[in-house]
N, C-alpha and C positions, 0 to 999 in steps of 0.2 A: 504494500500500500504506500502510496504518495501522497502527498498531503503539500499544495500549496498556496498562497496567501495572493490576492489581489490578481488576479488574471483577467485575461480579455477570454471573451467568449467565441469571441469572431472565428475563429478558425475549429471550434467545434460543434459549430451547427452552418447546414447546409443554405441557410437564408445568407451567410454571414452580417448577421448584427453586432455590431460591437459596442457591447455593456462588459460591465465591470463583473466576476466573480467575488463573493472575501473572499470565499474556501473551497476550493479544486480538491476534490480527494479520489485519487487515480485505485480502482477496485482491481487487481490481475491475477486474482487468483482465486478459487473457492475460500482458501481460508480467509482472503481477508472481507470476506462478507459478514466473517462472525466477529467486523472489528465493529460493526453496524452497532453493535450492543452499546457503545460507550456515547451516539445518540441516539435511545432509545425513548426517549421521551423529550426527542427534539422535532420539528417539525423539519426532512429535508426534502432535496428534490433528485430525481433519477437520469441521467442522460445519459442515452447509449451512442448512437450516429449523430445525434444531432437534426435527423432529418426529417422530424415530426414537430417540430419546436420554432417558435416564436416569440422570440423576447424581446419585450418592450420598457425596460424598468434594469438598474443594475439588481443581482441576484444578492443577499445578505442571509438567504440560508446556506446551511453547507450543500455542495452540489457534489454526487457522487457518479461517480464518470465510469463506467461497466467497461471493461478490456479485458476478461478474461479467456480463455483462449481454450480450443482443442474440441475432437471429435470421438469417438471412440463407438464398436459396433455392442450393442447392449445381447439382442439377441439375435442370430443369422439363422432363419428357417427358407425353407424349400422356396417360398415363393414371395418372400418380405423380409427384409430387415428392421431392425429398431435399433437408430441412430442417437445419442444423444450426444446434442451440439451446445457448447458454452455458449453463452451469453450475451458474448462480449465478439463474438464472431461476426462479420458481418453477409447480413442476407445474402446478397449474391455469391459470395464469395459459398456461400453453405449451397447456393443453388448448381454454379458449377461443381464444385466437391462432390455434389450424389450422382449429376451428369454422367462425367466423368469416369465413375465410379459403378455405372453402369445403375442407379437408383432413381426409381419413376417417383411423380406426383408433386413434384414441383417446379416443375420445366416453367408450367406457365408462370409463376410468378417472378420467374426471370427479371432483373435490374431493379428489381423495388429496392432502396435506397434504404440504412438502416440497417442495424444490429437484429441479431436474433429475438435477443432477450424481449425487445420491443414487439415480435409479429405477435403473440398473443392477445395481448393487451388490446392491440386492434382491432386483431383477428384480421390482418393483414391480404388481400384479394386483388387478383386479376384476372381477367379474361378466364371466366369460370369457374375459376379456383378461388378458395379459403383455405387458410391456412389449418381450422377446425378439420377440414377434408382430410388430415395425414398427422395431423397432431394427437399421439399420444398420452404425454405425460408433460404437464410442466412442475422443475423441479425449483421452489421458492424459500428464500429466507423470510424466516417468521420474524418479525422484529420485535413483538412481544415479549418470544417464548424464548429467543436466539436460538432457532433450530431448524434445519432446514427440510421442511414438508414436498408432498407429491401430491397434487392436484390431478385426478386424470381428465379427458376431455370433455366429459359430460359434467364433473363440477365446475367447470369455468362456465356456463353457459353462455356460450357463442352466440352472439348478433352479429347483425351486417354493422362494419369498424366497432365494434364494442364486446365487450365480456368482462367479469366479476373484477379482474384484474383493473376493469377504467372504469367501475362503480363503485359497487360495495366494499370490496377487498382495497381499496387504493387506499396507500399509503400505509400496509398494512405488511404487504410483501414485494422482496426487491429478487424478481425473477436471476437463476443462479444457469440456468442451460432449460434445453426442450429437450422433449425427446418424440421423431418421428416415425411414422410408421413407413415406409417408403418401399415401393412394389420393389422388384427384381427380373431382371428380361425374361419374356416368353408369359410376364404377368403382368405388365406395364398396360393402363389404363391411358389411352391417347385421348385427350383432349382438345380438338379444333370447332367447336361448337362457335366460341365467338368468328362474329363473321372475317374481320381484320387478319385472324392467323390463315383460316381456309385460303382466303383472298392472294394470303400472300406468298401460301404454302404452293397454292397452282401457279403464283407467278413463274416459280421457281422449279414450276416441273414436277414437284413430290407427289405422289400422291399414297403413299405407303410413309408418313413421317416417322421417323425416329423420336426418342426424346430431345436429344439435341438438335434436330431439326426444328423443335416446335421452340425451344430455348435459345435458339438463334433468330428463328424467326420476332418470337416477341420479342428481343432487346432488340432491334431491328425497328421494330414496327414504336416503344415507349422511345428510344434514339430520334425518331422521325417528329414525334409529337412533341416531347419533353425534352426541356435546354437541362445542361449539362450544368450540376450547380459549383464546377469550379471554375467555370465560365459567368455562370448567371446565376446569381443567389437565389433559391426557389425550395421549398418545399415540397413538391412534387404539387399534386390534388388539394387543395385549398380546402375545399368542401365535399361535404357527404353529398351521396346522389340520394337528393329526397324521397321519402315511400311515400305514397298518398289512397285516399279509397278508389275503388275502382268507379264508383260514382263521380268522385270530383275527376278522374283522368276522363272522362266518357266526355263531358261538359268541356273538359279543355281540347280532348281531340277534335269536336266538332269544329272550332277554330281554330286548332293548329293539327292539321290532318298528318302532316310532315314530323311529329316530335316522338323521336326517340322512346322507345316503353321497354320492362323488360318485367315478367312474372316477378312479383316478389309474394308469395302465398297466396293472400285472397287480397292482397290488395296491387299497387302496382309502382315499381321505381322509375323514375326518371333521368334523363340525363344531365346532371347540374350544369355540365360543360353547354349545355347545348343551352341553357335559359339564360345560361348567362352573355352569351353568345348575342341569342338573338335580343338583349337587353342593351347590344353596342356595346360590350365590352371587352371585345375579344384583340390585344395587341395595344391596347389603350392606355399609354403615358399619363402618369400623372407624377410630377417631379422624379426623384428618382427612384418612383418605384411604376406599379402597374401590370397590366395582365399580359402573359405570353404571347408572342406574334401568329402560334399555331395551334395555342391550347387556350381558350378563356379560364378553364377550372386553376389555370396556374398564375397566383400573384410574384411576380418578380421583384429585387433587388436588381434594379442598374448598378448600381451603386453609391455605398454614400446611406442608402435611406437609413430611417431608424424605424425599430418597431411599432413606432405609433403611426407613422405613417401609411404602412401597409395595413396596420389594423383598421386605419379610417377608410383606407381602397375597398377592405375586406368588409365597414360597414356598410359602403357607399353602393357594392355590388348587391349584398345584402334586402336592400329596401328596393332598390330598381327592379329585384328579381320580385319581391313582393308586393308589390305595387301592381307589377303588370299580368302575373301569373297567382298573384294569392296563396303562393308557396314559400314557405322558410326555408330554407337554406343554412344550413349549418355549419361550423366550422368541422375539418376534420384534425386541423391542426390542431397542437396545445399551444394555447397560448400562456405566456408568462410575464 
């Protein structure tokens, strides 16, 4: 463990805002999760990538910064493995490793930005996939008890971006590794339902994909939409794509015949990129900050902005989206 005084933030979150840290304290290994004990009845905060976070304000709790490291196979059967991945690894990095490695079911979430430790909490999704889909076990430090618990996948209970870990449980436990359930070849479960991969998949000739093929395809395809945040400060998706009843989409389709829908149980989601879009916001400057030239769901850093700046873009898009569609829009970011 590491432990340092007054730091800039900037260079550990993906917006790069630059706010002050007091207290940087670097986690790299399981044991020093059980240093967590000695603020136990302090109020801190968790940062893994960076790439979920928005700070607008210098931070004066202690900020505890996940970098623990390593993979190991728990159990190897005929047709699945069970993975469990530190913490402090980062997402894609665990996505190419099972590739690689010859391990299905998370091809699609390829380049999502972000430590491991963080998919849970989200419930981290793309192009079909959740992260719930292949997540067996998460393993957490109790900061209560100081002792480190296994949560299986049905006690987290998983929503679309949300589970116990971003309600009930927050701040309660500081995620220590995952553990995945992940297919093994001649059992690999191919995924190309979103239209974007098939599209891209026949540009390319495949029509028998690999996992790798479908994992090259979507960084491919998130490269093409999403700037690069050591180029452009960004968070990735700003906002959640709102559910609504199936009664209010039926009233909004008959005037917007053209918008994006997608099953979510009995009711129906929406594409947030797409309202925010047709609310003229899509590429729109506002000092130095504003929305992506090719994605509206993504507010940017030019550089220079501070967090409150992009907070007021992110209110600004907010009410324009509500005003014209009668839909909220939520942040998916954390804001701080």
């Amino acid at each position: 463990m590491i432990i340092t005084n007054n730091v800039s933030a900037q260079p550990l979150t993906t917006f790069g805002i630059d706010v002050a840290l007091d207290t940087l304290i670097q986690v790299n290994s399981e044991e020093d999760f059980y240093y967590l004990d000695q603020w136990k009845d302090t109020e801190i905060k968790i940062l893994g990538g960076g790439s979920n976070v928005l700070l607008t304000q210098d931070i004066h709790l202690p900020v505890f910064n996940i970098n623990n490291k390593g993979y190991h196979i728990v159990k190897d059967s005929e047709d699945y493995v069970l993975v469990n991945i530190a913490a402090g690894e980062t997402w894609h990095d665990a996505v190419l490793w099972a590739v690689d490695n010859g391990y299905g079911g998370i091809e699609n979430l390829s380049l999502i930005p972000g430590k491991c430790g963080a998919a849970p909490i989200q419930n981290i999704g793309a192009y079909g996939i959740e992260i719930k889909d292949v997540l067996h076990t998460v393993k957490a430090y109790d900061r209560e008890h100081g002792v480190i618990k296994f949560f299986h996948n049905q006690e987290c209970d998983f929503g679309y971006r949300t589970s116990n870990f971003k309600t009930k449980w927050k701040d309660k436990y500081v995620i220590t590794d995952i553990i995945l359930q992940l297919t093994k070849p001649d059992h690999h479960i191919i995924n190309t339902s979103y239209g974007a991969i098939s599209s891209e998949l026949e540009d390319r000739g495949i029509s028998d994909p690999s996992i790798k093929d479908v994992s090259e395809v979507v960084t491919h395809i998130r490269q093409s939409k999403l700037p690069d945040p050591k180029v452009v400060g960004n968070a990735g998706s700003f906002f959640k794509n709102p559910i609504i009843s199936k009664d209010k989409f039926i009233k909004l389709q008959s005037s917007h015949p053209d918008m994006p829908n997608y099953p979510a149980g009995a009711d129906v989601k929406l594409a947030a990129g797409w309202l925010i879009d047709q609310c003229g916001w899509k590429g729109r400057v506002i000092g130095n900050t504003g929305t992506y030239k090719n994605q509206a769901l993504v507010i940017v850093n030019h550089g220079n902005a501070t967090g409150s700046e992009v907070r007021a873009v992110a209110q600004a898009i907010q009410k324009d989206v509500s005003e014209r569609f009668d839909i909220k829009i939520e942040p998916e970011v954390n804001i701080w």
